[in-house]
C-alpha positions in Angstrom: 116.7 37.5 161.4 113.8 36.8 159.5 111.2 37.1 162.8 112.7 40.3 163.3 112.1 41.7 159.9 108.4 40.7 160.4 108.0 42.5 163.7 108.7 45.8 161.9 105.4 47.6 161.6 104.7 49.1 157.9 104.8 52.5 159.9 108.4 52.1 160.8 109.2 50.6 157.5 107.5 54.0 156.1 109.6 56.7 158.5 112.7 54.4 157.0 112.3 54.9 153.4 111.2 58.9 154.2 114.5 59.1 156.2 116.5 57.8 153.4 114.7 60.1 150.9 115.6 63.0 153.0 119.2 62.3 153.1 118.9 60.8 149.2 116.9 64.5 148.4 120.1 66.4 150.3 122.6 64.7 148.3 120.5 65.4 144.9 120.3 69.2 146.2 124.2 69.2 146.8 125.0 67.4 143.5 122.2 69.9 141.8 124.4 73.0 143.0 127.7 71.8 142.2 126.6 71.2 138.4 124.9 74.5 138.4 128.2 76.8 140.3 130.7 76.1 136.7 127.5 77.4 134.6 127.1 80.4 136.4 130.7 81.2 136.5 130.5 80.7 132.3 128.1 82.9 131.9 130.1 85.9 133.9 133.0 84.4 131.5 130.9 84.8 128.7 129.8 88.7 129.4 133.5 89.1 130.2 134.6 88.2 126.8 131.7 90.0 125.3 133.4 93.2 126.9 136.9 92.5 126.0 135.5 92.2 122.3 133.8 95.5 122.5 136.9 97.2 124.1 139.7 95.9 121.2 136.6 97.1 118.9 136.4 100.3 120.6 140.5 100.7 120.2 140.3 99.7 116.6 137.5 102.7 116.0 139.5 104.9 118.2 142.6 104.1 116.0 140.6 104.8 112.7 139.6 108.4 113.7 142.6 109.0 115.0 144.7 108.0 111.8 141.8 109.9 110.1 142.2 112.9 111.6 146.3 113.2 111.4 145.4 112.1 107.6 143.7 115.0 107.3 145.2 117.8 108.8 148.5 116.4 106.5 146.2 117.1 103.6 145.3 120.6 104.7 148.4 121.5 105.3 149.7 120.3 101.6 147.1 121.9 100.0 147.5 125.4 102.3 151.3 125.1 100.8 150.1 124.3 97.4 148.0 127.0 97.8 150.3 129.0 98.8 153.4 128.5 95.9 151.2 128.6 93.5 150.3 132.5 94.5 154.0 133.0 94.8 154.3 131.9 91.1 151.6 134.4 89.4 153.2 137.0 87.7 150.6 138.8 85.7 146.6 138.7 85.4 146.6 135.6 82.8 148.2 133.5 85.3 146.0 134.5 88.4 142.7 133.6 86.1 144.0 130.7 84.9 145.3 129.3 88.8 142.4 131.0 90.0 139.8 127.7 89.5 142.2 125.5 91.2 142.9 127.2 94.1 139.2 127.8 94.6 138.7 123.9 94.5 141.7 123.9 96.8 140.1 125.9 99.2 137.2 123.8 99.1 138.7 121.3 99.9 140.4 122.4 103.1 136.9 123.3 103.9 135.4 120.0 103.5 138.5 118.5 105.1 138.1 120.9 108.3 134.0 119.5 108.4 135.9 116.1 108.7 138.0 117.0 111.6 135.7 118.5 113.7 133.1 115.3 113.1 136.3 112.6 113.6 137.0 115.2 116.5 133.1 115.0 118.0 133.4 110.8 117.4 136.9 110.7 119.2 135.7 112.0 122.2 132.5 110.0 122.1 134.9 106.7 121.8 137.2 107.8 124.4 134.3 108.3 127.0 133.0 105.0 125.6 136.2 102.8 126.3 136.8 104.3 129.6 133.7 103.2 130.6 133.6 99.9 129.1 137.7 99.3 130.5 136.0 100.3 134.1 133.2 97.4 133.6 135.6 94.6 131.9 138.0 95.4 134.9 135.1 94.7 137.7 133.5 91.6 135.9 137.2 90.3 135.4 137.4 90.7 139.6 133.9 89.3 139.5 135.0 86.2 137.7 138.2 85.2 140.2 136.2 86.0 143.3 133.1 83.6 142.2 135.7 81.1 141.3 137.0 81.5 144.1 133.7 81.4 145.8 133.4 77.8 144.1 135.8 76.2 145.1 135.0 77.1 148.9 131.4 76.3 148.6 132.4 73.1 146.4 135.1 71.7 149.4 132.2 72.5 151.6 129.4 70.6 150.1 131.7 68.0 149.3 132.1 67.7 153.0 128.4 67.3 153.8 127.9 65.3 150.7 130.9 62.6 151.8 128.7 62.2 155.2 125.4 62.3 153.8 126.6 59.2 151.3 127.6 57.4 154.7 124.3 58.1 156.3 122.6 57.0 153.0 124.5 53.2 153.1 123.3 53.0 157.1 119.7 54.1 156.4 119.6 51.8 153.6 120.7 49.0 156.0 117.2 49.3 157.9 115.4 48.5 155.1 114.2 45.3 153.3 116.1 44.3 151.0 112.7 44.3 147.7 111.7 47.6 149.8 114.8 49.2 149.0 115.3 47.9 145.2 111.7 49.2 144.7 113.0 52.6 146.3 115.5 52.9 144.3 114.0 51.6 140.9 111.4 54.5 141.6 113.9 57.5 142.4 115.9 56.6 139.1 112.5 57.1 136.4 111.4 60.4 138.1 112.9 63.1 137.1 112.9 64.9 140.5 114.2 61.7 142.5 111.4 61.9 144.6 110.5 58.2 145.6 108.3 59.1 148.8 105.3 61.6 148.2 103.1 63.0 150.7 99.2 62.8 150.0 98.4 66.8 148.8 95.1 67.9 149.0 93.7 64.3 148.4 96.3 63.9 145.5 99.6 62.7 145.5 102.5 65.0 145.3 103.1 66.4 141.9 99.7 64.5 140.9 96.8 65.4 140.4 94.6 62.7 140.6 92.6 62.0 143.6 93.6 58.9 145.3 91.0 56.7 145.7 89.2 56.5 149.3 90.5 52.9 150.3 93.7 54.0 149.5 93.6 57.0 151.0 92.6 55.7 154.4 95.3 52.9 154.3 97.8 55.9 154.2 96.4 57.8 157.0 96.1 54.7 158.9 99.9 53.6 157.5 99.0 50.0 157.7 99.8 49.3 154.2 102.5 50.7 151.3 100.6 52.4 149.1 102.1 52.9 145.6 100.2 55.5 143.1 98.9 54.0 139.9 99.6 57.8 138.5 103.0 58.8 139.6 104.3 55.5 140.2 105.7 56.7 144.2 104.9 55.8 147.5 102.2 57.8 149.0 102.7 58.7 152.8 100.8 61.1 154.7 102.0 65.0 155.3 101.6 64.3 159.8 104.3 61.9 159.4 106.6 63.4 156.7 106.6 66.3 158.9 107.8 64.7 161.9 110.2 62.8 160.2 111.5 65.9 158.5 111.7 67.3 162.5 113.6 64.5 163.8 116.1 63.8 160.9 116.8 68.2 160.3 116.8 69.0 163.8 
């Protein structure tokens, strides 16, 4: 066992760790989008409440100038038939001077109150046309919300699925690699934040770096006779050509 594990170039022990980042980089994608699917859906259950809010408020104005308005025609029509038995009571001159003052302020009143009705009138309208619009838009976001959760739960059982199969194929790629290969693998992918263990060299730099590697380095990459770690980013540093075909071979 040991001979064999010596025969294995550095080259081949490079396209292994690649190959399990690819599947390991899958699985992050998958885990990625089932974490962000519930946040979306909250934030269409947010807007959704935001517009049920808006519609009870709507009802509640609507109410008010509704109430308002019924208030006020009631008080017209008491003060048209205060109005109206106190003319019935004047007998004489005296009394129509003396009544005379109130029933002017009376009047006034009922033409204030009419002012009222016409503005609560205008504002009822306004509220109506509101709410039917907003009803229409909570109504649609509420269909919005069942058919993404809907959505979720299909695209959820589906990733799942691939996710289940990647895990397996992660456990047999992980097989073909040394054992201190592997732990330093995975001791890398858990202190960067993008779980990216294997880089490829970028314009001289290693990816998501941008320090130049330094020439030695550089060529034992190219040449992938040796592991090369970055002192920056703390990965291993492969070249683009071989990511590629990997990429090729493991996606096709």
């Amino acid at each position: 066992m040991i001979r064999k594990l010596q025969e294995v170039t550095v080259e081949k022990k490079l396209r292994d760790l690649y190959d399990l980042q690819i599947i390991d980089s899958r699985i992050d994608e998958i885990n990625s989008l089932i974490e962000n699917f519930p946040i979306e859906i909250q934030e269409i259950e947010n807007e959704v409440k935001k517009l049920q809010k808006k519609v009870e408020k709507i009802h509640k104005e609507i109410y008010f100038y509704r109430s308002s308005l019924q208030k006020k025609k009631e008080m017209i029509k008491e003060d048209e038939n205060d109005i109206k038995k106190q003319q019935d009571k004047i007998r004489n001159n005296r009394e129509l001077k003396s009544l005379s003052k109130e029933i002017e302020s009376q009047e006034l009143e009922i033409e204030l109150a009419n002012k009222n009705i016409k503005d609560f009138e205008m504002k009822l309208s306004q509220k109506e046309s509101l709410l039917e619009e907003s009803e229409i838009l909570y109504k649609k976001k509420k269909e919005h919300v069942l058919k993404k959760r809907k959505e979720l739960y299909r695209v959820i059982q589906y990733y799942q699925k691939e996710q289940k199969i990647l895990l397996k194929y992660s456990v047999i790629f992980s097989k073909k690699i040394e054992p201190h290969l592997l732990k330093k693998y995975n001791r890398i992918r858990s202190k960067v934040k993008n779980g990216l263990a294997i880089v490829t060299v970028d314009r001289g730099a290693s990816g998501g770096s941008f320090f130049i590697i330094p020439m030695q380095e550089y060529l034992d990459i190219i040449q992938r006779k040796k592991i090369v770690i970055d002192a920056h980013s703390g990965c291993i540093v492969i070249d683009a050509a071989l990511a590629e075909e990997e990429r090729k071979r493991i996606l096709s």
